[in-house]
PDB file of N, CA, C and O in Angstrom, chain B, residues numbered from 101:
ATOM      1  N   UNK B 101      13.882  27.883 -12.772  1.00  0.00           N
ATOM      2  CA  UNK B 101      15.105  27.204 -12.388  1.00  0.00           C
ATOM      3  C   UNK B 101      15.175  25.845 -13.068  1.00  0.00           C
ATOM      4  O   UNK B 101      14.430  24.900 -12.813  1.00  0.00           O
ATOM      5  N   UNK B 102      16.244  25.857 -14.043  1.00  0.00           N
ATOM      6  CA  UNK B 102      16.326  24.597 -14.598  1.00  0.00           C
ATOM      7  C   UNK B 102      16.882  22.949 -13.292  1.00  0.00           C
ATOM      8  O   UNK B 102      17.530  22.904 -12.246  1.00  0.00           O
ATOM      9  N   UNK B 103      16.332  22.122 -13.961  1.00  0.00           N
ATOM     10  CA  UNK B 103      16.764  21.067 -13.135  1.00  0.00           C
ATOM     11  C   UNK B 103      16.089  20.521 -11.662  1.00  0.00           C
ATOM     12  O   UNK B 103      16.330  19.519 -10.988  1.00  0.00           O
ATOM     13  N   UNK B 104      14.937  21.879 -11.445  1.00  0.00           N
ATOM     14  CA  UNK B 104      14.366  21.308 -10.056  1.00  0.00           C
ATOM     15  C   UNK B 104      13.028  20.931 -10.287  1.00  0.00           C
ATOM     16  O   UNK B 104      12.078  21.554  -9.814  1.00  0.00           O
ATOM     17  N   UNK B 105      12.878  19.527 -11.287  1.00  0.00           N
ATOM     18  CA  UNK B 105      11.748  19.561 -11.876  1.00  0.00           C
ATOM     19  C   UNK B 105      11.257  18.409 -10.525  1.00  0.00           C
ATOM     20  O   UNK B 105      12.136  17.994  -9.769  1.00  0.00           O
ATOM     21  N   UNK B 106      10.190  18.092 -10.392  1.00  0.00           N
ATOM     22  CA  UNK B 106       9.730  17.078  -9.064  1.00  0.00           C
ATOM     23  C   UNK B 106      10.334  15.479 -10.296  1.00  0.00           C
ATOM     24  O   UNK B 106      10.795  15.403 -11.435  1.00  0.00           O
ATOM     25  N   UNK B 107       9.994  14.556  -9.282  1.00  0.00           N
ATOM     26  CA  UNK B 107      10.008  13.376 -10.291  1.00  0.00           C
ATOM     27  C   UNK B 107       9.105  12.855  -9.904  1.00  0.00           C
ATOM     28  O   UNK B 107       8.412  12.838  -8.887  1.00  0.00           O
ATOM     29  N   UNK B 108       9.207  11.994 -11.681  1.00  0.00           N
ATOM     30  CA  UNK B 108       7.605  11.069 -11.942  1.00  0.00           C
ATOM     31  C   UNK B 108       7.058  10.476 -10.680  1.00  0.00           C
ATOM     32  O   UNK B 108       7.663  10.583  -9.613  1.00  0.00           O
ATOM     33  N   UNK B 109       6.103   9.956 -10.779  1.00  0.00           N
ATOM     34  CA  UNK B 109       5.502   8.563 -10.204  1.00  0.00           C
ATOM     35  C   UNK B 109       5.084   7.339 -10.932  1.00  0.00           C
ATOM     36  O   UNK B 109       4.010   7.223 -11.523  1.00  0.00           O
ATOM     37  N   UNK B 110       6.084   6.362 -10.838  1.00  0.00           N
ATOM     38  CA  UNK B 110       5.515   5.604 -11.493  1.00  0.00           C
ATOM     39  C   UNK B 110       4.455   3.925 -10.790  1.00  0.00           C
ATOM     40  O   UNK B 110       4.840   2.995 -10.082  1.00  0.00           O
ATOM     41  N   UNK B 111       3.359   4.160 -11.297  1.00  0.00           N
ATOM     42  CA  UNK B 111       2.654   2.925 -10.476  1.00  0.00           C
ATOM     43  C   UNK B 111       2.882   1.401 -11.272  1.00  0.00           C
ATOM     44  O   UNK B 111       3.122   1.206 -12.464  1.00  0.00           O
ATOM     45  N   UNK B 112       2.724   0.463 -10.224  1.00  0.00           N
ATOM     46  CA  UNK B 112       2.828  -0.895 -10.766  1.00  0.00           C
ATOM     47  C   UNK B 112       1.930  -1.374 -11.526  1.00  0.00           C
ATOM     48  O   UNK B 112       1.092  -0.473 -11.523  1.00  0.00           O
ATOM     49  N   UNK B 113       1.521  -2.226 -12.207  1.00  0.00           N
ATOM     50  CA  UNK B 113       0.563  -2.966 -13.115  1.00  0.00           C
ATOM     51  C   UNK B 113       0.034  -3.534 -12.193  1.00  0.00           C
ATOM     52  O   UNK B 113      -1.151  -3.728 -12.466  1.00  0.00           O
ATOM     53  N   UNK B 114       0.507  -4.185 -10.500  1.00  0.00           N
ATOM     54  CA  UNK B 114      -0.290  -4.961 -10.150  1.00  0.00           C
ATOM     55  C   UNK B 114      -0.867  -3.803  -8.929  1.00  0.00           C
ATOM     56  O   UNK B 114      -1.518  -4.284  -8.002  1.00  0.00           O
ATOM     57  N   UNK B 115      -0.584  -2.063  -8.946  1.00  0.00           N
ATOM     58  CA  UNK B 115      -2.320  -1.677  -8.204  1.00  0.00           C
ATOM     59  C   UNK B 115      -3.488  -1.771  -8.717  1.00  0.00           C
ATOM     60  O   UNK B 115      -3.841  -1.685  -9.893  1.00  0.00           O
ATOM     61  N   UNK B 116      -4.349  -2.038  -7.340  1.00  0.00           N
ATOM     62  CA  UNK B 116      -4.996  -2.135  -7.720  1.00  0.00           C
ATOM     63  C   UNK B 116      -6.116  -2.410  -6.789  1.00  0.00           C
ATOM     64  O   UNK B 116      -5.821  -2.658  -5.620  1.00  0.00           O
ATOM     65  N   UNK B 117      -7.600  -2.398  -7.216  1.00  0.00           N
ATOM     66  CA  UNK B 117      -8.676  -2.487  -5.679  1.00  0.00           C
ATOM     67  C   UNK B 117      -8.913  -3.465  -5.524  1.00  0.00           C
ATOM     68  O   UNK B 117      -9.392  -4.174  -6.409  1.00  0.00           O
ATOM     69  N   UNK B 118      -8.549  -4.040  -3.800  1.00  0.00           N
ATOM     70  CA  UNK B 118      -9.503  -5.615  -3.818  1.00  0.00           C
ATOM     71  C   UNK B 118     -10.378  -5.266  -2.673  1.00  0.00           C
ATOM     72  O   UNK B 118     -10.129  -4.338  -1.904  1.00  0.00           O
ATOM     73  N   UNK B 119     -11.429  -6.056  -2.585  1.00  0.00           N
ATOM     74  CA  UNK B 119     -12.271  -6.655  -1.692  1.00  0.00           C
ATOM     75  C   UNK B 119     -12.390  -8.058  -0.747  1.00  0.00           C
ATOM     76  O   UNK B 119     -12.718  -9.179  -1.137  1.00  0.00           O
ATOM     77  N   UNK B 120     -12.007  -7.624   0.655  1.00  0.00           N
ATOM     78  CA  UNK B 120     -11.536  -8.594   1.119  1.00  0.00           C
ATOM     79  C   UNK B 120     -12.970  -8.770   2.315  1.00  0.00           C
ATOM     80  O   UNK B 120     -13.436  -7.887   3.035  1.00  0.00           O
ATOM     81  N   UNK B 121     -13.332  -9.957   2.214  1.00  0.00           N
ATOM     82  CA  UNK B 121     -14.193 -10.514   3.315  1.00  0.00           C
ATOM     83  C   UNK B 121     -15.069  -8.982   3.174  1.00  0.00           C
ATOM     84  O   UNK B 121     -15.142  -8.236   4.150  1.00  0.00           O
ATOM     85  N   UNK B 122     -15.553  -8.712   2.169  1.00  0.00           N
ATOM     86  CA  UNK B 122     -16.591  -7.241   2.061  1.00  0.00           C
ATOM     87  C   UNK B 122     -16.145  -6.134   2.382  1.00  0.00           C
ATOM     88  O   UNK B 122     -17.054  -5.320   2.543  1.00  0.00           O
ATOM     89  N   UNK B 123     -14.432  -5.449   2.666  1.00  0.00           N
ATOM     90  CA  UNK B 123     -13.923  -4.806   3.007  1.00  0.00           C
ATOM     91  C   UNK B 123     -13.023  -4.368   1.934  1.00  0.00           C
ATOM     92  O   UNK B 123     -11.990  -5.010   1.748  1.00  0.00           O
ATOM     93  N   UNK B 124     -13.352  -3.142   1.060  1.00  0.00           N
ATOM     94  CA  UNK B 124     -12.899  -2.636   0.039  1.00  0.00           C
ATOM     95  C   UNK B 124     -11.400  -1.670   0.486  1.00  0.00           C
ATOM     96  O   UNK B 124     -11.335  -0.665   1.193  1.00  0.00           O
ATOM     97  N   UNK B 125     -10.397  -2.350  -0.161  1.00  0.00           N
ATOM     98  CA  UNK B 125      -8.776  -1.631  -0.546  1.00  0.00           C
ATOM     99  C   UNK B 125      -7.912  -0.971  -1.530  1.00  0.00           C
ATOM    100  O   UNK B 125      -7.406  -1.623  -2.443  1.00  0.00           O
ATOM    101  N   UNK B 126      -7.774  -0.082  -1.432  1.00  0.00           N
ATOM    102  CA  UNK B 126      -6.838   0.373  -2.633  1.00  0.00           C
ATOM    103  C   UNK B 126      -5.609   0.155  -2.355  1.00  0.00           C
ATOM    104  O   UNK B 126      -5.021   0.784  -1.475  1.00  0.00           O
ATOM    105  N   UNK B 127      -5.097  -0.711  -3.027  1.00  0.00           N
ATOM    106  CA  UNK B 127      -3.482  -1.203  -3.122  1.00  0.00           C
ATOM    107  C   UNK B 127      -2.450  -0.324  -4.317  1.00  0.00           C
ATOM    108  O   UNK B 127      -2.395  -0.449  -5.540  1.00  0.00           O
ATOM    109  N   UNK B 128      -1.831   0.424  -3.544  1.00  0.00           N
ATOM    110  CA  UNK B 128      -0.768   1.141  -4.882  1.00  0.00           C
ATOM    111  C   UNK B 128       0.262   0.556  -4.428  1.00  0.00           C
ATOM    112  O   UNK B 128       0.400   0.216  -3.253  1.00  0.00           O
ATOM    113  N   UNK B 129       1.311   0.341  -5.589  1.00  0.00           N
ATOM    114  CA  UNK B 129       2.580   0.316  -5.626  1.00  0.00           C
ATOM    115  C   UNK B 129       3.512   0.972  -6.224  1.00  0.00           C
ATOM    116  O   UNK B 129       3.495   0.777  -7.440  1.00  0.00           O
ATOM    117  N   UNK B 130       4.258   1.618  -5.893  1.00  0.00           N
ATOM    118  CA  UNK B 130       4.492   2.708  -6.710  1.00  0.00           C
ATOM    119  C   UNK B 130       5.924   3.177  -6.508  1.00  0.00           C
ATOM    120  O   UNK B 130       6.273   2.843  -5.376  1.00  0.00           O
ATOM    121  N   UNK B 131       6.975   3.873  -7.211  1.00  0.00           N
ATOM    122  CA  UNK B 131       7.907   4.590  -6.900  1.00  0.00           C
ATOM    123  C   UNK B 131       7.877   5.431  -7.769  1.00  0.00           C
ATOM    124  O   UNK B 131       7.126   5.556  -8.736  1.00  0.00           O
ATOM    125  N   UNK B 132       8.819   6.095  -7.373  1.00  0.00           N
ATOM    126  CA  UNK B 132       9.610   7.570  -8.510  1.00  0.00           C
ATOM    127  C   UNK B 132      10.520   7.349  -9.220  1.00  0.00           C
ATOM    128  O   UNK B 132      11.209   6.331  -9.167  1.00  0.00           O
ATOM    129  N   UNK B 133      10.653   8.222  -9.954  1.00  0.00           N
ATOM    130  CA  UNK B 133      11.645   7.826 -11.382  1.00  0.00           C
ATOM    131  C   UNK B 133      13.114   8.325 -10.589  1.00  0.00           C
ATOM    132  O   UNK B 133      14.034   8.062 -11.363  1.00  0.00           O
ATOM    133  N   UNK B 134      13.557   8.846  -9.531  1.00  0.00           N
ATOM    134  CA  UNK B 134      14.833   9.152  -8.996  1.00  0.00           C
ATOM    135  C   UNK B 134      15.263   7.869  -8.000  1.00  0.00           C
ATOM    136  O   UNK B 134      16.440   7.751  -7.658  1.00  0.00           O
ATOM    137  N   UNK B 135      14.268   6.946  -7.568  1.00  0.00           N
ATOM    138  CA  UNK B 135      14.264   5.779  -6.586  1.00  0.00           C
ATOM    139  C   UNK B 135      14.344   4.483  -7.321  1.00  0.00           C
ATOM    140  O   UNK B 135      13.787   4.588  -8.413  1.00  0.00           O
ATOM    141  N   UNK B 136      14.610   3.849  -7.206  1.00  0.00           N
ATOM    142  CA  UNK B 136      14.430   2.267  -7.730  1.00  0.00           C
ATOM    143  C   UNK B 136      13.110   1.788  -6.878  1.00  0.00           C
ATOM    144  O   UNK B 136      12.103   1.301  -7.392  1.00  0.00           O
ATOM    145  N   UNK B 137      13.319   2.032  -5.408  1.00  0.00           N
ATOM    146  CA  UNK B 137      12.487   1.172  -4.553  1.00  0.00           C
ATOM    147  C   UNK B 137      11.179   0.986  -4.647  1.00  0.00           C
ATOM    148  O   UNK B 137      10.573   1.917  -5.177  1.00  0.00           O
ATOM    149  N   UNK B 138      10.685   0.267  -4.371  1.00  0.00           N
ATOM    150  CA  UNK B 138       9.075   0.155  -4.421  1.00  0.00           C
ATOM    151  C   UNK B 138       8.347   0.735  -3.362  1.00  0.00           C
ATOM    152  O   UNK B 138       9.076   1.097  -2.439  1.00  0.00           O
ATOM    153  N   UNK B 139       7.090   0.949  -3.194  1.00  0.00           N
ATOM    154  CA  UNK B 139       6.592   1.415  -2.014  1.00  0.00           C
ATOM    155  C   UNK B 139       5.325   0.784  -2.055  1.00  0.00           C
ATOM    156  O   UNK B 139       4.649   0.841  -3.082  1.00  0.00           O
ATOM    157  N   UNK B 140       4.824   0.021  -0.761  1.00  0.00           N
ATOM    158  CA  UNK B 140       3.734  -0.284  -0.759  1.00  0.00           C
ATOM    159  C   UNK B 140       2.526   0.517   0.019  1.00  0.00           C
ATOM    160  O   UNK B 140       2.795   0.689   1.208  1.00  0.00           O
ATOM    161  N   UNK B 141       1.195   1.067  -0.412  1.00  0.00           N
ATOM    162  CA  UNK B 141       0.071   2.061   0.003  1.00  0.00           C
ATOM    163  C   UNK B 141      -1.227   1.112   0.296  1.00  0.00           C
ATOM    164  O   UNK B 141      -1.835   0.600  -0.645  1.00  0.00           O
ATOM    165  N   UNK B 142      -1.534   0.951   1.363  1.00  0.00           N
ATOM    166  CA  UNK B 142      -3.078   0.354   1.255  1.00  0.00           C
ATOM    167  C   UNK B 142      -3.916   1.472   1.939  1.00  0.00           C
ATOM    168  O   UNK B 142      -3.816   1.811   3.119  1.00  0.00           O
ATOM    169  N   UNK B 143      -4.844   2.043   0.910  1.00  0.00           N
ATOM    170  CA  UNK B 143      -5.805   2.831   1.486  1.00  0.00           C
ATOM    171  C   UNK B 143      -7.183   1.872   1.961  1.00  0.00           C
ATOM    172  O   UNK B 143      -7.643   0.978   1.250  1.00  0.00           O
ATOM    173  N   UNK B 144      -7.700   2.238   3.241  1.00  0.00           N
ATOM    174  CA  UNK B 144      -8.912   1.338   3.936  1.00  0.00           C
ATOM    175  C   UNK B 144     -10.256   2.243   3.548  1.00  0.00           C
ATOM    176  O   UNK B 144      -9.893   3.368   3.203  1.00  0.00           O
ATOM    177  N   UNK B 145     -11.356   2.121   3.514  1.00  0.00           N
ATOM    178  CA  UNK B 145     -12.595   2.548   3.882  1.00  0.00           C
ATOM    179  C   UNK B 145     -12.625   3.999   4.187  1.00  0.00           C
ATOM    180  O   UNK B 145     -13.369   4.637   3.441  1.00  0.00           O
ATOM    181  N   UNK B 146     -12.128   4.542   4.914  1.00  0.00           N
ATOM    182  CA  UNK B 146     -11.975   5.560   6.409  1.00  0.00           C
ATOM    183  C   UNK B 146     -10.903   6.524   5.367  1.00  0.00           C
ATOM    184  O   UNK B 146     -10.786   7.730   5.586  1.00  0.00           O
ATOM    185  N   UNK B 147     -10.207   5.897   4.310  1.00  0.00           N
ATOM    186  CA  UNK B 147      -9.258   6.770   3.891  1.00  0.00           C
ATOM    187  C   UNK B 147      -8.109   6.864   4.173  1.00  0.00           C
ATOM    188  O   UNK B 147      -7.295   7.603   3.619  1.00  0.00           O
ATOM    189  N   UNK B 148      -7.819   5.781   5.488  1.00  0.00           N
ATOM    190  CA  UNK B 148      -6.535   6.075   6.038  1.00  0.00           C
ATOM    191  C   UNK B 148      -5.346   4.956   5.243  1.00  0.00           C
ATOM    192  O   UNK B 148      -5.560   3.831   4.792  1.00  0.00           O
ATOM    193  N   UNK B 149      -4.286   5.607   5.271  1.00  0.00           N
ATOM    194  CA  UNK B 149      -3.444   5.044   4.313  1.00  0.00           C
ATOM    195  C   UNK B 149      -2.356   3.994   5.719  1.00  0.00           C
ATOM    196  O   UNK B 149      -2.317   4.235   6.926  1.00  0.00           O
ATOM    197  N   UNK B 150      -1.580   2.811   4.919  1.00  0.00           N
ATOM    198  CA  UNK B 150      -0.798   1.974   5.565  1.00  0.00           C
ATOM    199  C   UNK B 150       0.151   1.817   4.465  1.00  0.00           C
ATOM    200  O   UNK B 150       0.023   1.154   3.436  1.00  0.00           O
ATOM    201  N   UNK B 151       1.430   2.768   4.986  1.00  0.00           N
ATOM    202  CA  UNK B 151       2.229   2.213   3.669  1.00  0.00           C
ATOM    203  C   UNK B 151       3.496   2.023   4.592  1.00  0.00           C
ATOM    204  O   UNK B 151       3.805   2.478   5.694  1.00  0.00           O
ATOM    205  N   UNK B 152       4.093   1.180   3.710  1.00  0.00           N
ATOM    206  CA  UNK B 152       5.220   0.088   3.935  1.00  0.00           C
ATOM    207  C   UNK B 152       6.105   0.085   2.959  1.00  0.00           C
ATOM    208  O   UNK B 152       5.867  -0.394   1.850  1.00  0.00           O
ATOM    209  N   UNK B 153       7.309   0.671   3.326  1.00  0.00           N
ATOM    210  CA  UNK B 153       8.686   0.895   2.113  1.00  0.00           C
ATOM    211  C   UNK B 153       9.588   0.464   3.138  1.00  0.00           C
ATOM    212  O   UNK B 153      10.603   0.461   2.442  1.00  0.00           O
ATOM    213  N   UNK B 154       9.997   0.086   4.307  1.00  0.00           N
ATOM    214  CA  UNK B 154      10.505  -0.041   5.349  1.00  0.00           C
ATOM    215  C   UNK B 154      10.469  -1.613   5.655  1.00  0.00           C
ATOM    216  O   UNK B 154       9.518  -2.084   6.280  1.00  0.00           O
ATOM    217  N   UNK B 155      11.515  -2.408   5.206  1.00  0.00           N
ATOM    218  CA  UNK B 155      12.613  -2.190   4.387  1.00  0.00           C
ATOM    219  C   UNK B 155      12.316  -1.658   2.771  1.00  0.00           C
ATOM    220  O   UNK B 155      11.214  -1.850   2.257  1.00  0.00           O
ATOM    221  N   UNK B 156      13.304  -1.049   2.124  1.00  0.00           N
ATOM    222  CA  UNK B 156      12.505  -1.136   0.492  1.00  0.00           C
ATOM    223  C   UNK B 156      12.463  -2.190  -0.126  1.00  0.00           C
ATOM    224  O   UNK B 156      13.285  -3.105  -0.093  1.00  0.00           O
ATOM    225  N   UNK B 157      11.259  -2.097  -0.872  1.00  0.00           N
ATOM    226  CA  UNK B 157      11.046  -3.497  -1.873  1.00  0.00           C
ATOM    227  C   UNK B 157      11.718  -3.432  -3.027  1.00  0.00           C
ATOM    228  O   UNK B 157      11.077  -2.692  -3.774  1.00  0.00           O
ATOM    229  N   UNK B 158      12.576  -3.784  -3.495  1.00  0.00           N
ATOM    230  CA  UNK B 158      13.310  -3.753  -5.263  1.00  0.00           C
ATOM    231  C   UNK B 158      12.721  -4.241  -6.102  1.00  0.00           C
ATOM    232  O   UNK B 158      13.163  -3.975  -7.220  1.00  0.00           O
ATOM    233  N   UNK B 159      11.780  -4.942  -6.068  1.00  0.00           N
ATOM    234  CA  UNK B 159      10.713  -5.082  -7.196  1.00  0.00           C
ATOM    235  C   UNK B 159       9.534  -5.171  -6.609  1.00  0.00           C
ATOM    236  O   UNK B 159       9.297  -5.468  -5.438  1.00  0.00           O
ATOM    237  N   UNK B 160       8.350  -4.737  -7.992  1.00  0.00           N
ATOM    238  CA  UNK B 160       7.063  -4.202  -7.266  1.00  0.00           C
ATOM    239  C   UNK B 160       6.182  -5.880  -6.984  1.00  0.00           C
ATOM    240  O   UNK B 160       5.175  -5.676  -6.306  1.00  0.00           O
ATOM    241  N   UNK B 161       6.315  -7.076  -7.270  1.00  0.00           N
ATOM    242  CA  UNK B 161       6.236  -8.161  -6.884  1.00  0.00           C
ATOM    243  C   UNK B 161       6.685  -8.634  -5.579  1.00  0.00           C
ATOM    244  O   UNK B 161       6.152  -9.670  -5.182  1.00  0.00           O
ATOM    245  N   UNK B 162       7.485  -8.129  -4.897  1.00  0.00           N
ATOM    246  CA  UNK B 162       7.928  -8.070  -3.837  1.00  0.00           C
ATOM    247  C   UNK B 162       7.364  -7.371  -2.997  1.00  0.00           C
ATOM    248  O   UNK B 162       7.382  -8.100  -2.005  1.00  0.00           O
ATOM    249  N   UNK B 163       6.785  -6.289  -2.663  1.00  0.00           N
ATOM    250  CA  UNK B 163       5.796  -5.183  -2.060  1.00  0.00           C
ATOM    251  C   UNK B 163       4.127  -6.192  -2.723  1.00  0.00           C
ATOM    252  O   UNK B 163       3.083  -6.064  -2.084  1.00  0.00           O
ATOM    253  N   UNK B 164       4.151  -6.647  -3.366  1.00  0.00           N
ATOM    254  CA  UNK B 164       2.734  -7.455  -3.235  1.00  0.00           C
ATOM    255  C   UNK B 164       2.699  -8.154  -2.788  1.00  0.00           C
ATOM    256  O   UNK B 164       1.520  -8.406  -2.537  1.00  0.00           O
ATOM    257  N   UNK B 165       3.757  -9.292  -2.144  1.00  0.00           N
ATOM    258  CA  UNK B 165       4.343 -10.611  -1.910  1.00  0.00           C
ATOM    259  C   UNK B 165       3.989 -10.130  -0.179  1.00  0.00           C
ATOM    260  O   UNK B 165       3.309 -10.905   0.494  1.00  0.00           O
ATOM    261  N   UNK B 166       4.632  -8.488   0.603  1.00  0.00           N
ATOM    262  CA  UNK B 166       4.827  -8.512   1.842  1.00  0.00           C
ATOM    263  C   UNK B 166       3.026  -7.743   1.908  1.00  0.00           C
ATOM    264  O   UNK B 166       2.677  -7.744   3.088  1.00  0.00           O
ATOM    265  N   UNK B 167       2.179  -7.288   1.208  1.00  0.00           N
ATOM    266  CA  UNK B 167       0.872  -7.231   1.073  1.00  0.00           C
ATOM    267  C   UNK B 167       0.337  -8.639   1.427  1.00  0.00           C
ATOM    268  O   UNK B 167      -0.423  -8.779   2.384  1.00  0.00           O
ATOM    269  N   UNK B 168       0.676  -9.538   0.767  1.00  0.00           N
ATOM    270  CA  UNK B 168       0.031 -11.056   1.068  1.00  0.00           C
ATOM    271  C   UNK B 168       0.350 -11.702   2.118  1.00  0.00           C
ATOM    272  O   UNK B 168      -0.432 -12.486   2.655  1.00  0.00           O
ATOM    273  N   UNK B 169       1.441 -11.482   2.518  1.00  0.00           N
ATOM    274  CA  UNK B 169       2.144 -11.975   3.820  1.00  0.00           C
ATOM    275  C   UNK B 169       1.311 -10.985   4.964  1.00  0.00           C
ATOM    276  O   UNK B 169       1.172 -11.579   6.033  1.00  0.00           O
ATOM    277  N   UNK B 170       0.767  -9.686   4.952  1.00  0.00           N
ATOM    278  CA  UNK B 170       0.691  -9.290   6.266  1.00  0.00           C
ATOM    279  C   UNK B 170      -1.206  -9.639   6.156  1.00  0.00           C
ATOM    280  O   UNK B 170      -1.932  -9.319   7.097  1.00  0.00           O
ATOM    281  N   UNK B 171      -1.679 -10.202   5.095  1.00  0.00           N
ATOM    282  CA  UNK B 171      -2.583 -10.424   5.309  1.00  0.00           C
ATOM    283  C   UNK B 171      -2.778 -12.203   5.809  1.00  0.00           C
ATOM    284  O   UNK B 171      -3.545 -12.722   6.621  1.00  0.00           O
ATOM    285  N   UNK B 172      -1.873 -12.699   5.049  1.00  0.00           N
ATOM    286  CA  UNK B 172      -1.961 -13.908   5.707  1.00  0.00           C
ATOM    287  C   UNK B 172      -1.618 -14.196   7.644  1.00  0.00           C
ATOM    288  O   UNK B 172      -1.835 -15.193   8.333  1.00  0.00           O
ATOM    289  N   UNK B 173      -1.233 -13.322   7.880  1.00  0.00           N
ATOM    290  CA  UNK B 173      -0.383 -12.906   9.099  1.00  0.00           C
ATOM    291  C   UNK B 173      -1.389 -12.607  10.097  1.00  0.00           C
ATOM    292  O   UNK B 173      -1.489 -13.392  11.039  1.00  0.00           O
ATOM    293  N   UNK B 174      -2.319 -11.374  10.030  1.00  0.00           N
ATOM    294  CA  UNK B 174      -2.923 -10.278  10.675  1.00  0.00           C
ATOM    295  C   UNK B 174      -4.211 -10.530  10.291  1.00  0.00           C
ATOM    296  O   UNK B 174      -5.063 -10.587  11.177  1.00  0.00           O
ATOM    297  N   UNK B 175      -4.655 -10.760   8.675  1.00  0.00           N
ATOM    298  CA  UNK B 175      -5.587 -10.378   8.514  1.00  0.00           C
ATOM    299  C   UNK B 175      -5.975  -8.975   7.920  1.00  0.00           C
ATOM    300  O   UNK B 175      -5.002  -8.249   7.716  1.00  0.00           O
ATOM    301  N   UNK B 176      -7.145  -8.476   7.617  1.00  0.00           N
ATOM    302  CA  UNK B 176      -7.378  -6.867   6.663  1.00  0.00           C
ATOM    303  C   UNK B 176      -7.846  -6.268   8.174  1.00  0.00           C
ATOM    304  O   UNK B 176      -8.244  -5.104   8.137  1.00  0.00           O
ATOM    305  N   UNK B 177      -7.846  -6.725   9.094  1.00  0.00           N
ATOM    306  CA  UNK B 177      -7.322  -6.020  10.411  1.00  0.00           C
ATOM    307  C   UNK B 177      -6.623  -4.725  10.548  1.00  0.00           C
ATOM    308  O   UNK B 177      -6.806  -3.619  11.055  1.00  0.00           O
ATOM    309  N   UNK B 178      -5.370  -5.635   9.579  1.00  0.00           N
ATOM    310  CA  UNK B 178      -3.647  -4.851  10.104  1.00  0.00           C
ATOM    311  C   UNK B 178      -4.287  -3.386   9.169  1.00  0.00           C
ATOM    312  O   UNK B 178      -3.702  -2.324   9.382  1.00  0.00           O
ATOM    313  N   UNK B 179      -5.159  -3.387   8.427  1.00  0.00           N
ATOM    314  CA  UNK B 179      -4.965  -2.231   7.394  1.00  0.00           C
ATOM    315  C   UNK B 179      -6.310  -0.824   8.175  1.00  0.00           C
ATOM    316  O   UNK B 179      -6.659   0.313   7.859  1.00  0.00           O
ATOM    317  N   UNK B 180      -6.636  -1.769   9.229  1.00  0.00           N
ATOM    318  CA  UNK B 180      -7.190  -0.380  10.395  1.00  0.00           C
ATOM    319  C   UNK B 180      -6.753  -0.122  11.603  1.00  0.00           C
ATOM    320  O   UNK B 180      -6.083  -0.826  12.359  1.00  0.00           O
ATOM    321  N   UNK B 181      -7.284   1.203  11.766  1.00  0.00           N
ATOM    322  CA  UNK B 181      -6.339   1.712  13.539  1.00  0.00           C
ATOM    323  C   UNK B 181      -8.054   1.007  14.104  1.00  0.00           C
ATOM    324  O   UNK B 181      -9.065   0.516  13.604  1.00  0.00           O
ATOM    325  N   UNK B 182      -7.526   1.353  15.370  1.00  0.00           N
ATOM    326  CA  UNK B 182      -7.885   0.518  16.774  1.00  0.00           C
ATOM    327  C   UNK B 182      -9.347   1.388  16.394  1.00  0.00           C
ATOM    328  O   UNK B 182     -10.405   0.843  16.081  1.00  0.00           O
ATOM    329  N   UNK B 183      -9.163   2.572  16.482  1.00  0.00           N
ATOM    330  CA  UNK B 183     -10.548   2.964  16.476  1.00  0.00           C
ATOM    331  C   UNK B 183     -11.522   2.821  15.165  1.00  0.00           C
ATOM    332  O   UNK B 183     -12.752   2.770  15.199  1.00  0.00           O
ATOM    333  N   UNK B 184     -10.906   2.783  14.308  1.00  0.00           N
ATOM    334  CA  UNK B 184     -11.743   2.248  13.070  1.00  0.00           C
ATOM    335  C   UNK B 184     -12.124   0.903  13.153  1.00  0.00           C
ATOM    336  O   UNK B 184     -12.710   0.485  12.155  1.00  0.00           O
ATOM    337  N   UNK B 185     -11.933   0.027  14.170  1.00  0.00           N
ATOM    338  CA  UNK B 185     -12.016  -1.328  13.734  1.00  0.00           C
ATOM    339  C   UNK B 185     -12.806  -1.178  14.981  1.00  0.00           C
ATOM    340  O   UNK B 185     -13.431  -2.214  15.213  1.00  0.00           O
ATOM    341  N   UNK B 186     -13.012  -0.167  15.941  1.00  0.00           N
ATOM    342  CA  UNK B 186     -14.008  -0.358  16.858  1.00  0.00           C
ATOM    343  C   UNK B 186     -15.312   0.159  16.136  1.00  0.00           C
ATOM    344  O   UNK B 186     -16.139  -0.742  15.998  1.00  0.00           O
ATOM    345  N   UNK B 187     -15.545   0.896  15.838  1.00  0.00           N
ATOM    346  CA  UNK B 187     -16.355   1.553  14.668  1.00  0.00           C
ATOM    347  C   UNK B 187     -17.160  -0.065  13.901  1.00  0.00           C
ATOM    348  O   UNK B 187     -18.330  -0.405  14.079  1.00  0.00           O
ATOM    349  N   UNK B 188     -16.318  -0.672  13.227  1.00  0.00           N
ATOM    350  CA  UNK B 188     -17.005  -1.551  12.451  1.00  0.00           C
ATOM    351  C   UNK B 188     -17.053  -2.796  13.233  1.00  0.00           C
ATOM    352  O   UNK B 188     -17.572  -3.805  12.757  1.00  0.00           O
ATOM    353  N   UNK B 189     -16.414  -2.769  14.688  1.00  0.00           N
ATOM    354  CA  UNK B 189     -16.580  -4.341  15.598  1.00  0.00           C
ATOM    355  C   UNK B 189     -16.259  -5.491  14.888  1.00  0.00           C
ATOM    356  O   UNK B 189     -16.848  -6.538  14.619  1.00  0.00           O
ATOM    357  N   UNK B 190     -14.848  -4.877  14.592  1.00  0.00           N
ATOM    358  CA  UNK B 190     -14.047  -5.994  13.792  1.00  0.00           C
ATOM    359  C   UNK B 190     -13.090  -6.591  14.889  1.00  0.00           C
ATOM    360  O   UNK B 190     -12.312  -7.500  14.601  1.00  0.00           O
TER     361      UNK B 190
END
């Protein structure tokens, strides 16, 4: 069937892994070639993903900007559930 091809993914220049206070993250940013919007992904330790497109970001500087903000905010806290952070007695 012509035309029902999936669309791209395209990632930002600024994913990427950080290490925060010894607590390793994978930060993607990313959209599709049919979307403009950005999407922000933080994978934790545990694997579990926290992503944030809600509102959308229109540029991928902007989805890093509300990355920095929820850490300045929360802390690398916000990027575990209750029971993972009991686990490490964070």
């Amino acid at each position: 069937m012509a035309g029902n091809t999936e669309p791209e993914i395209i990632f930002s220049n600024l994913t990427q892994d950080v290490v925060i206070d010894g607590h390793r993250f994978t930060v993607e940013i990313y959209r599709t070639s049919d979307d403009p919007s950005w999407i922000l992904s933080v994978e934790n330790a545990f694997g579990t993903l926290t992503i944030l497109d809600n509102p959308p970001y229109f540029a991928d500087g902007l989805a890093w900007r509300a990355f920095e903000k929820l850490l300045d905010e929360q802390g690398f806290r916000a990027f575990y559930s209750a029971k993972e952070r009991r686990k490490l007695r964070i």
